[in-house]
LUMPA-328825 format. One record per residue (C-alpha): residue number from 0; residue in one letter; x, y, z. Coordinates in Angstrom, 3 decimals, padded with zeros to 6 digits, m for minus. Each point is the difference from the previous one (the first is absolute). Layout:
<rs>
   i aa        u        v        w
 NUM  A        X        Y        Z
...
</rs>
This chain:
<rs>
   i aa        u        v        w
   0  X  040.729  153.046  113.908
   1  X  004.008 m000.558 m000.673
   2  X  002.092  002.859 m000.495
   3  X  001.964  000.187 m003.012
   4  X  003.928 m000.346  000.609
   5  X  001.991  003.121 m000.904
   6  X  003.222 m001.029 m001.917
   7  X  003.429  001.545  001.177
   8  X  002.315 m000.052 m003.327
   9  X  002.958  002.154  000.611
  10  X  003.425  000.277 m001.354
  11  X  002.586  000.869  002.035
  12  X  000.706  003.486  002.015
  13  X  003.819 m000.217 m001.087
  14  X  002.372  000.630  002.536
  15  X m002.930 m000.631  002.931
  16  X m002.335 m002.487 m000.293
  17  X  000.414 m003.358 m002.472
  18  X m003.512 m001.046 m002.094
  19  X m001.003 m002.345  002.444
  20  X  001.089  002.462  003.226
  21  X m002.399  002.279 m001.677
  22  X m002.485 m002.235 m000.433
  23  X  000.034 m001.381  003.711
  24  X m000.153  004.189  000.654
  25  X m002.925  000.515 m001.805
  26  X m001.893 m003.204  001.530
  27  X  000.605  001.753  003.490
  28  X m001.219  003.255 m000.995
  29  X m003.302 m001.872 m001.740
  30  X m000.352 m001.966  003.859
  31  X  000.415  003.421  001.490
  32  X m003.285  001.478 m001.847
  33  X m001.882 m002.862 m001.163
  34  X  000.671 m002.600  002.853
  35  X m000.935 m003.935 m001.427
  36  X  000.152  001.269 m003.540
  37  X  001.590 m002.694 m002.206
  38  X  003.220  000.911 m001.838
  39  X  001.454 m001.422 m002.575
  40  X  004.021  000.745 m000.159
  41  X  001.275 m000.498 m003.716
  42  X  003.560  002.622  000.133
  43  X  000.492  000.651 m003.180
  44  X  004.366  000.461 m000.967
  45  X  000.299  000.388 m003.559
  46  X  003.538 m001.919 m000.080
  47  X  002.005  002.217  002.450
  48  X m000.217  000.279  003.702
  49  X m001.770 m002.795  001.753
  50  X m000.285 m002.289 m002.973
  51  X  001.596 m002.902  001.785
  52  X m002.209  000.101  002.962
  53  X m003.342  000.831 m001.939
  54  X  000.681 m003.124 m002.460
  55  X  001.786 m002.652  002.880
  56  X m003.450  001.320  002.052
  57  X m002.219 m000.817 m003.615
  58  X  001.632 m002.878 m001.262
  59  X  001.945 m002.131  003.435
  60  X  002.997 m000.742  000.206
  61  X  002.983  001.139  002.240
  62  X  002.983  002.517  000.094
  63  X  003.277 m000.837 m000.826
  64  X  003.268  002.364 m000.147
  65  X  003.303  000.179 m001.736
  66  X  002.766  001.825  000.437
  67  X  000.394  002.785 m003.748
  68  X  001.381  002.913 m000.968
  69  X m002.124  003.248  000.255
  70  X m000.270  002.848 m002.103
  71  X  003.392  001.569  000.983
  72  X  001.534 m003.891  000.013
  73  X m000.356 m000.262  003.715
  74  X  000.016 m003.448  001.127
  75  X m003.501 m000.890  001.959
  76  X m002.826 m002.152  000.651
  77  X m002.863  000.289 m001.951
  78  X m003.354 m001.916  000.485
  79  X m002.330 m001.990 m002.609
  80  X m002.874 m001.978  000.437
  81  X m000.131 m003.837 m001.283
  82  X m003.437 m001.827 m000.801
  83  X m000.245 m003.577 m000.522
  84  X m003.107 m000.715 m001.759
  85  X m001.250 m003.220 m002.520
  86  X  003.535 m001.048  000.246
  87  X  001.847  003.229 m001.638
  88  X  001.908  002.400  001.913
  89  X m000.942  003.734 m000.154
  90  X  002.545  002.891  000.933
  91  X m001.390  003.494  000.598
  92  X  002.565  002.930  000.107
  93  X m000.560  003.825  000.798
  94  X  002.723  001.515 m001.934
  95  X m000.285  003.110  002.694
  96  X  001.124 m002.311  002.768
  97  X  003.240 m000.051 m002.152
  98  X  000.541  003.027 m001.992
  99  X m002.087  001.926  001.420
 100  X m000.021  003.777  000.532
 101  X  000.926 m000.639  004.042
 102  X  002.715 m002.074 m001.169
 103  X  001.191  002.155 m002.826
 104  X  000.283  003.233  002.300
 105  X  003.382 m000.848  001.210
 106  X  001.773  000.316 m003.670
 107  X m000.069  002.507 m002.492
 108  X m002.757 m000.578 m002.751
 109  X  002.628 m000.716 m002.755
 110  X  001.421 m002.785  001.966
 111  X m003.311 m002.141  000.551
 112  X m000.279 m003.326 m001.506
 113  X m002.499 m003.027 m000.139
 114  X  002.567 m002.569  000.289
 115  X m001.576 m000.763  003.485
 116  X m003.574 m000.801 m001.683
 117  X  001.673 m003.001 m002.395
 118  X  002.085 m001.574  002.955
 119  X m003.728  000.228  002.025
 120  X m001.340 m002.176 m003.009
 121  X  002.954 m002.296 m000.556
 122  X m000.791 m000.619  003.596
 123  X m003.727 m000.734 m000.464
 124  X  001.359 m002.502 m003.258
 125  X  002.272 m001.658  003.468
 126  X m002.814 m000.676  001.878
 127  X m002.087 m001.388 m002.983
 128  X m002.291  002.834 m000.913
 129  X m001.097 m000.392 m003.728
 130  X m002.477  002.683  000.080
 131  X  000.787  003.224  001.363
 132  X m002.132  003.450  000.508
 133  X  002.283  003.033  000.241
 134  X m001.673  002.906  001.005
 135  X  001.652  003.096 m001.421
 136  X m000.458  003.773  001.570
 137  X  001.822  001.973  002.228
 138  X  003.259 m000.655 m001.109
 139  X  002.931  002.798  000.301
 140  X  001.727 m001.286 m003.090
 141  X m000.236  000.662 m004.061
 142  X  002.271 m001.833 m001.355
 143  X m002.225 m002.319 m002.876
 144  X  000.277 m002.809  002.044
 145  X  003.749 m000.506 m001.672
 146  X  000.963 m000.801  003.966
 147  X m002.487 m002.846 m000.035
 148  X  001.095 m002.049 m003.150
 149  X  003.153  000.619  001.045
 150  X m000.533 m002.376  003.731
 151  X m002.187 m002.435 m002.307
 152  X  003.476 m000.504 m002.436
 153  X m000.237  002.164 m002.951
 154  X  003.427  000.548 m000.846
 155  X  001.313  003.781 m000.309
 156  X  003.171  001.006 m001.632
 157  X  001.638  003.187  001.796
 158  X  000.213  001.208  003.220
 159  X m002.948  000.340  002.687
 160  X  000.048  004.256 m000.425
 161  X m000.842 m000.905 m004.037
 162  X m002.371 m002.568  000.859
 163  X m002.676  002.729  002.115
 164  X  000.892  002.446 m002.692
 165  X m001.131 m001.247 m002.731
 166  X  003.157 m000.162 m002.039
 167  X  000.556 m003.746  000.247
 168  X m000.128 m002.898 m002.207
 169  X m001.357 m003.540  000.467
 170  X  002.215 m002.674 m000.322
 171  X m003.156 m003.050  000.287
 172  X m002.864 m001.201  001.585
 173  X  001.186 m003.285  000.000
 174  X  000.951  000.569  003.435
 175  X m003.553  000.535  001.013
 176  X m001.244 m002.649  003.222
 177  X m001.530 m002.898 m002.164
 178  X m002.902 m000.039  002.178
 179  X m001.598  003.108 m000.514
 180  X m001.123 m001.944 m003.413
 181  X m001.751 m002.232  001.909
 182  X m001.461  002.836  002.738
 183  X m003.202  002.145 m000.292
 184  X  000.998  003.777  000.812
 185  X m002.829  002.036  000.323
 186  X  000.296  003.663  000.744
 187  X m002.032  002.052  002.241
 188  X  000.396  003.490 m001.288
 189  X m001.078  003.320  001.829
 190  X m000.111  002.017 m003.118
 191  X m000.937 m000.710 m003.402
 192  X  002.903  002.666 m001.816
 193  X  002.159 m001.599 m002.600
 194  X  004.206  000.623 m000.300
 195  X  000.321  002.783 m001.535
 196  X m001.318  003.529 m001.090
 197  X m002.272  002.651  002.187
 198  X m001.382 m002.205  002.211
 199  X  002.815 m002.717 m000.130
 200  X  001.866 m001.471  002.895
 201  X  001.944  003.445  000.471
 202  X m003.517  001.604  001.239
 203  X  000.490 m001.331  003.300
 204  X  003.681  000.943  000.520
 205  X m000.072  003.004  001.755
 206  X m001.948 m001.496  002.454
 207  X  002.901 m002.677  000.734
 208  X  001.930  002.833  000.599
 209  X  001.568  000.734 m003.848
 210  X  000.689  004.063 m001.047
 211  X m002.695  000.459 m002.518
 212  X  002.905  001.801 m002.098
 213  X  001.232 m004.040 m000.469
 214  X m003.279 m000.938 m001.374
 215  X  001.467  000.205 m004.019
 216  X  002.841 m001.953  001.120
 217  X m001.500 m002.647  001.778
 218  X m002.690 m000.619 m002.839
 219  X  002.992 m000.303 m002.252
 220  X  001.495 m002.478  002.361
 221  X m003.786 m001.949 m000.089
 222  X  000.676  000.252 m003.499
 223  X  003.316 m001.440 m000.830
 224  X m001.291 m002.658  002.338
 225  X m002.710 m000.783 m001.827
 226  X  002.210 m000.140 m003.421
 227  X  002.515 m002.254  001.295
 228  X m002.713 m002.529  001.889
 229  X m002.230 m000.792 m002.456
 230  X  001.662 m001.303 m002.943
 231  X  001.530 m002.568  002.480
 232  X m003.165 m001.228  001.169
 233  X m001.910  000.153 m003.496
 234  X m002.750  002.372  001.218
 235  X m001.215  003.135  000.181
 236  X m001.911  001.092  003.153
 237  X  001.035  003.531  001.052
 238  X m003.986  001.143 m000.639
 239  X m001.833 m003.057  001.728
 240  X m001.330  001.516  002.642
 241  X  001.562  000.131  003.715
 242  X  003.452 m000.308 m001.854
 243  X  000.855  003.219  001.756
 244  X m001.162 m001.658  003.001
 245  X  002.509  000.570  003.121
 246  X  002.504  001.886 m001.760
 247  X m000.072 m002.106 m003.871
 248  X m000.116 m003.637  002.406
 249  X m003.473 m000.568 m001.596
 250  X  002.411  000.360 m003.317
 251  X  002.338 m002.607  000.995
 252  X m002.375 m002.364  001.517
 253  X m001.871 m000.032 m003.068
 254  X  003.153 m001.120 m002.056
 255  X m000.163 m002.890  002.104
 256  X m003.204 m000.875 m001.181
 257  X m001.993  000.712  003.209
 258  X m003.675  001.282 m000.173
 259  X  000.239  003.740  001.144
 260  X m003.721  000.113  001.581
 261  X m001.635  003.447  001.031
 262  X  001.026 m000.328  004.016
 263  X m003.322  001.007  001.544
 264  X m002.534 m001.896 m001.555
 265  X  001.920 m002.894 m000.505
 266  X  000.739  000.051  004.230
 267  X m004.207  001.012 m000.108
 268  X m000.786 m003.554 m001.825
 269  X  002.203 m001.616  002.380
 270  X m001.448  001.639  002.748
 271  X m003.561 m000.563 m000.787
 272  X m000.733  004.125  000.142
 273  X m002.882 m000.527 m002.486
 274  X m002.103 m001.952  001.353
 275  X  000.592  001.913  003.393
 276  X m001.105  003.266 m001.692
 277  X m002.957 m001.947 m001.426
 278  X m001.663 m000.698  003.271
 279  X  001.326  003.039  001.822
 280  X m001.871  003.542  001.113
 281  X  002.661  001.884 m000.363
 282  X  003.586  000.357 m001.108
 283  X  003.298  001.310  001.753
 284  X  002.834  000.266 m001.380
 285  X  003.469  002.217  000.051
 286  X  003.431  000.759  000.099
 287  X  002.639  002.598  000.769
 288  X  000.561  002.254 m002.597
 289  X m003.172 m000.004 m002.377
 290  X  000.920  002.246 m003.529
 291  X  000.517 m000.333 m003.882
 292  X  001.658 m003.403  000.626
 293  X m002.786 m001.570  001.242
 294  X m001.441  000.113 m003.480
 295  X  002.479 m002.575 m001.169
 296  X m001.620 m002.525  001.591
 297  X  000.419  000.104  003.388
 298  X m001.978 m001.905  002.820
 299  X m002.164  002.640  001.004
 300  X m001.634  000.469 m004.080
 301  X  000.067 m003.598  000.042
 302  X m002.433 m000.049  002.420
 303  X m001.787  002.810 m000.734
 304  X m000.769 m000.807 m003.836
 305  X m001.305 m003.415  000.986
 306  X m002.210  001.369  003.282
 307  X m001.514  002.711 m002.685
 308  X m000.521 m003.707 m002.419
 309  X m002.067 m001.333  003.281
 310  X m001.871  003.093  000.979
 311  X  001.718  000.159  003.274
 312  X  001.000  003.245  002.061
 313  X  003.842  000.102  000.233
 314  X  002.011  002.300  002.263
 315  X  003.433  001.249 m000.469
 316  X  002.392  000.888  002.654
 317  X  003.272  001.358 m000.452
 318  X  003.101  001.237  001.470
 319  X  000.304  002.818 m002.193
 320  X m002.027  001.190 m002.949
 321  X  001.786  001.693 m002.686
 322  X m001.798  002.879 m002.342
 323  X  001.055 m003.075 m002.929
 324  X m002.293 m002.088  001.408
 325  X m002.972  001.990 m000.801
 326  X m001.079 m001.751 m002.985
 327  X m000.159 m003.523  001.631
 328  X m002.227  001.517  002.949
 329  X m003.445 m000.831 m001.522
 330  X  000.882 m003.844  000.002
 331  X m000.965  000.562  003.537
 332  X m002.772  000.821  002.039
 333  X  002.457  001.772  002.642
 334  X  003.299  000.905  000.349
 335  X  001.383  000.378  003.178
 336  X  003.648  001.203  001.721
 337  X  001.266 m001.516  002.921
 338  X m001.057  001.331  003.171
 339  X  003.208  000.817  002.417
 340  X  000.166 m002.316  003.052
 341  X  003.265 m001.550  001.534
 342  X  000.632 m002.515 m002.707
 343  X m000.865 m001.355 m003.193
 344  X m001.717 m002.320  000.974
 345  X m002.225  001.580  002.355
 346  X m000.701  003.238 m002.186
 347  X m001.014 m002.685 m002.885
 348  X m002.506 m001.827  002.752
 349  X m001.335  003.515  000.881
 350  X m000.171  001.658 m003.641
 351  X m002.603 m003.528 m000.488
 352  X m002.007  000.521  003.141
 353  X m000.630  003.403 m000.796
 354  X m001.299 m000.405 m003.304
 355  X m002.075 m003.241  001.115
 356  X m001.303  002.503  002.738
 357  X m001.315  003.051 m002.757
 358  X m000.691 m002.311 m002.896
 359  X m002.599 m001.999  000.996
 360  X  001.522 m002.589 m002.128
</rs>
């Protein structure tokens, strides 16, 4: 009789282990206790880290780098992926790999800009990319994505300090690359939050590294952003949701005209995770810091709502639970910490084998 596959969907262990490391973790700990078992690896980003190398692994295609500005305006080379497919050229960015939070460390919050993320894409346009996926998490910046348009040519009147305050004033957007008209943006977000308000792009500040006594005053700078923005493009978009995406880049992406898509199922469809659940046993998934945030649609709910819709077991192992998380718990059949070892990886491939060992599963 054939054993049902177990399906290894984790996000990423952030600073440790990438969605795909994890995965590959998991798959040894699943050898360790259930030797032959079939596994099915389907890592699970939800936009941030490891989006390029889940999708180029999903989709083909190969890695390409160019030399942009990071978060603090650092000069250095970033990777994307390109996919040739049916004739059409497909870019996929990770904004993280950019602007991200290891990137972003080096610089004072207040200084961080996304100009780096609109040079990436002008340099997708260069290599003929007319669809591009840009995966959006994990970024150390909030600045409404005013960095972005910026690099892509909307034209600013006043000086750069104005422009990431807020208190600026558009002079066009004639100046905008003419081929972003004729290019399909869509957006991979990691959360679902719009601009502005209580859970606006400001939530996620402090943990960029912004003094939660400058939350008022960077909402107000979301704000003025927002009023000066959208009468220029002729739309009004600061509640879609993901807007507040990566610091209010979900905002400015979505002037644009590009499809802000909920990260984790949209990178599930691509990935074929349904159809893996559907003929699997059982369920692993994870990530490193597991807490009220995960109810905004990260990877792990995504895959626990739809294991629930298929009557399959799913297992949850995390870094660190969090007392917020409490409420999400009974999406799962277990929820497990991390078991200590000598490194990420081999705690996560230990923390499976265990529980493969007691569950009977």
């Amino acid at each position: 009789m054939a054993v049902s596959p177990i399906v290894l969907a984790p996000n990423a262990f952030k600073g440790t282990l990438s969605p795909l490391a994890a995965a590959r973790a998991m798959a040894a700990g699943v050898e360790r206790a259930c030797p032959g078992r079939p596994v099915l690896l389907r890592p699970l980003p939800d936009g941030g880290d490891g989006t390029l190398d889940v999708l180029l692994a999903a989709l083909g295609g190969k890695r390409a780098s160019a030399e942009v500005d990071d978060a603090c305006g650092q000069r250095r080379e970033v990777a994307f992926g390109l996919v040739d497919r049916r004739g059409r050229r497909t870019a996929i960015i990770e904004s993280a790999l950019v602007v991200g939070l290891a990137q972003g460390a080096r610089c004072p919050f207040s200084e961080r800009r996304t100009d780096g993320l609109g040079q990436l894409i002008r340099c997708a346009l260069d290599r003929g990319a007319r669809t591009i996926y840009v995966g959006l998490g994990g970024s150390a910046t909030c600045d409404a994505g005013v960095g972005l348009l910026s690099a892509l040519g909307l034209r600013f009147q006043g000086p750069r300090s104005a422009i990431h305050s807020g208190a600026f004033r558009v002079a066009g957007t004639g100046g905008l690359d003419p081929r972003l008209r004729q290019t399909r943006l869509i957006v991979l977000t990691d959360v679902r939050n719009v601009l502005l308000g209580p859970e606006g792009a400001a939530l996620f500040a402090p943990q960029k590294g912004a003094e939660r006594s400058d939350m008022e005053a960077l909402e107000g700078v979301l704000g003025r952003a927002a009023d000066r923005l959208e009468p220029h493009f002729g739309c009004r978009v600061r509640e879609l949701p993901g807007s507040g995406a990566a610091g209010g880049l979900g905002f400015a992406f979505a002037l644009l005209g590009a499809r802000l898509a909920h990260g984790a199922p949209a990178i599930a469809r691509l990935m074929g995770l349904y159809q893996a659940i559907a003929a699997a046993g059982l369920v692993v998934t994870g990530e490193g810091a597991c807490d009220g945030q995960t109810a905004y649609g990260k990877g792990p709910q995504v895959v626990a709502v739809k294991a629930r819709a298929l009557g399959k077991p799913v297992i949850l192992i995390c870094g660190r639970i969090e007392p917020s998380f409490a409420p999400l718990a009974p999406l799962f059949s277990r929820c497990t910490p991390l078991m200590s070892a000598a490194s990420s990886a081999e705690a996560l491939a230990s923390t499976v084998a265990a529980i493969l060992a007691t569950s009977g599963l």
